[in-house]
N, C-alpha and C positions, 0 to 999 in steps of 0.2 A: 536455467538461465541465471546469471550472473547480474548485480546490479552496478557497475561502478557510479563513486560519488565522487565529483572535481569541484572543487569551489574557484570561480573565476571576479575577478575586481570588476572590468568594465564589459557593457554590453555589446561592444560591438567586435567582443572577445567569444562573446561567446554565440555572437550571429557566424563569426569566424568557423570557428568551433563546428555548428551545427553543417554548414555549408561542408565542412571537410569530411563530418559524419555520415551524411545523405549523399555523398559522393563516393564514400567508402560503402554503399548499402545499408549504412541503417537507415530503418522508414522513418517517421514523426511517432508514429506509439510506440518507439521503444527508446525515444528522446524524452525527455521531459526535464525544464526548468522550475526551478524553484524560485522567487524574487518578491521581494515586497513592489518592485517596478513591475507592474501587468502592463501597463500601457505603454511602456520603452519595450517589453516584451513582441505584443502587438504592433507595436510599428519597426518594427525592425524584424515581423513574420518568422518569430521563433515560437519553437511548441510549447506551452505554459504547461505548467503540473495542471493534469484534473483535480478535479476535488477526491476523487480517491484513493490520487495519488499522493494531497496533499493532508488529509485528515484518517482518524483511525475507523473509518465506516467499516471497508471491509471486514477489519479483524474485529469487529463489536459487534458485525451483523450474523458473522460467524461462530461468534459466543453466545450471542443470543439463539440463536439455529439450534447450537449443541445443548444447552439449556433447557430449552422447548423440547428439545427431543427425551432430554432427561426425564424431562416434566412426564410427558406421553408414557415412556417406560414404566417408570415408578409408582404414577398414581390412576392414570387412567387406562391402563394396562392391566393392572391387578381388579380396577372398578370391573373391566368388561370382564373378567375371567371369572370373580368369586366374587364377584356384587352381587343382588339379590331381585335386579332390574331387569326387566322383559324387554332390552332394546334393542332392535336391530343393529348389527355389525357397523354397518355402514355409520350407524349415528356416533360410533367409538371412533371409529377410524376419522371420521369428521373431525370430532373433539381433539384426536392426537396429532391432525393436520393445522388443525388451529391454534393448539400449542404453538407446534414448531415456527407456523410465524408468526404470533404473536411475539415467539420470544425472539424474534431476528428483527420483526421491525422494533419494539423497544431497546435492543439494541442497539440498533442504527441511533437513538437520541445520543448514547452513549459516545459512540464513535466519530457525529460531526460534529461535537462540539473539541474534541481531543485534535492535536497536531501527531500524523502519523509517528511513529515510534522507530521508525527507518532514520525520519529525518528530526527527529527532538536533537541529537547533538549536535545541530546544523544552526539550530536556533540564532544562536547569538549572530552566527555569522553572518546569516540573512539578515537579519533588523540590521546589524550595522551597513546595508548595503549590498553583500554582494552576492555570485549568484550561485545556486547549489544547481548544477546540471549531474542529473541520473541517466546512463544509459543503460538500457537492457541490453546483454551479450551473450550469445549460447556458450558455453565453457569450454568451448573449442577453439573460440576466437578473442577469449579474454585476453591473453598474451600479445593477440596482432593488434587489437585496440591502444591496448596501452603503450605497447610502443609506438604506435601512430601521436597518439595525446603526445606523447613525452616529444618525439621526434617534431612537430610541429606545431604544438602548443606549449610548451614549456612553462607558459606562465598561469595553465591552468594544474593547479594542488590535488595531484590523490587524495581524497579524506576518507578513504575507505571502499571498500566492496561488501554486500550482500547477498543475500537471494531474491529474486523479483516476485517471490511468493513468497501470501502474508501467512504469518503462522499466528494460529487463536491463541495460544498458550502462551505465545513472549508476554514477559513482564515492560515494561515500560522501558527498560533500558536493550531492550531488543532481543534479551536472550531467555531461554526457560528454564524456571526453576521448578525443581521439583516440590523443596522445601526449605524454607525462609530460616 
């Protein structure tokens, strides 16, 4: 899946917009707005960003995941192999269960207090106003969407394309490094 990003001025651009989208078959989860206006959002029954789609939970609960799993590997892993403890299996695998989400839910603090990393170069443009619309598009139909948008919405701006899956490893500016 493919993500495009349009930035449109007014909302009733982008109520436009969505009516032409769900006509062309995309559903409501694979729309999402972005807006400091929620309530010209809601009254005008366009799909608002979730919260997952609007903060970095996912990719921080998925770092804490990989973390946790680290953790299990390395140190409670080698405890249950060549420890010197009479513990049932079960109570190891417990411990390296617990890890893992231990370290996904303190990830998760991580993640909603952060603005998604999809949409941080959108920033300014929302606060000044206006609206960031993301579709999701299988990469077969990337092509027929956008020239839909272009053919009938012209005064909605390409601001880019993604992938609609998050990846744990982007750096803040969206992309992965290996080394800094």
């Amino acid at each position: 899946m493919k993500r495009l990003f349009y930035l449109v001025d007014a909302i009733d651009n982008v109520e436009s917009i969505s009516d032409d989208l769900h006509r062309d078959g995309v559903s409501n989860w694979r729309f999402h707005v972005v807006s400091k206006d929620e309530a010209g959002l809601y009254s005008h029954h366009v799909h608002s960003a979730s919260v997952l789609d609007r903060t970095d939970l996912p990719r921080f609960v998925e770092r804490g995941l990989i973390i946790g799993g680290l953790f299990a590997l390395f140190f409670i892993l080698p405890l249950a192999l060549w420890g010197d403890l009479a513990w049932p299996t079960s109570a190891f695998v417990a411990m390296g269960v617990f890890a893992v989400l231990v370290g996904g839910w303190l990830g998760g603090f991580g993640g909603i207090g952060s603005e998604n990393y999809r949409i941080r170069r959108f920033h300014k443009d929302i606060e000044a106003g206006k609206y960031l619309i993301m579709v999701d598009v299988p990469k077969a139909d990337v092509e027929r969407v956008e020239l839909l948008m272009h053919r009938l919405h012209p005064e909605a701006a390409l601001g880019g394309e993604g992938s609609s899956i998050n990846n744990p490893f982007a750096a803040a500016d969206g992309r992965v490094h290996i080394m800094h």
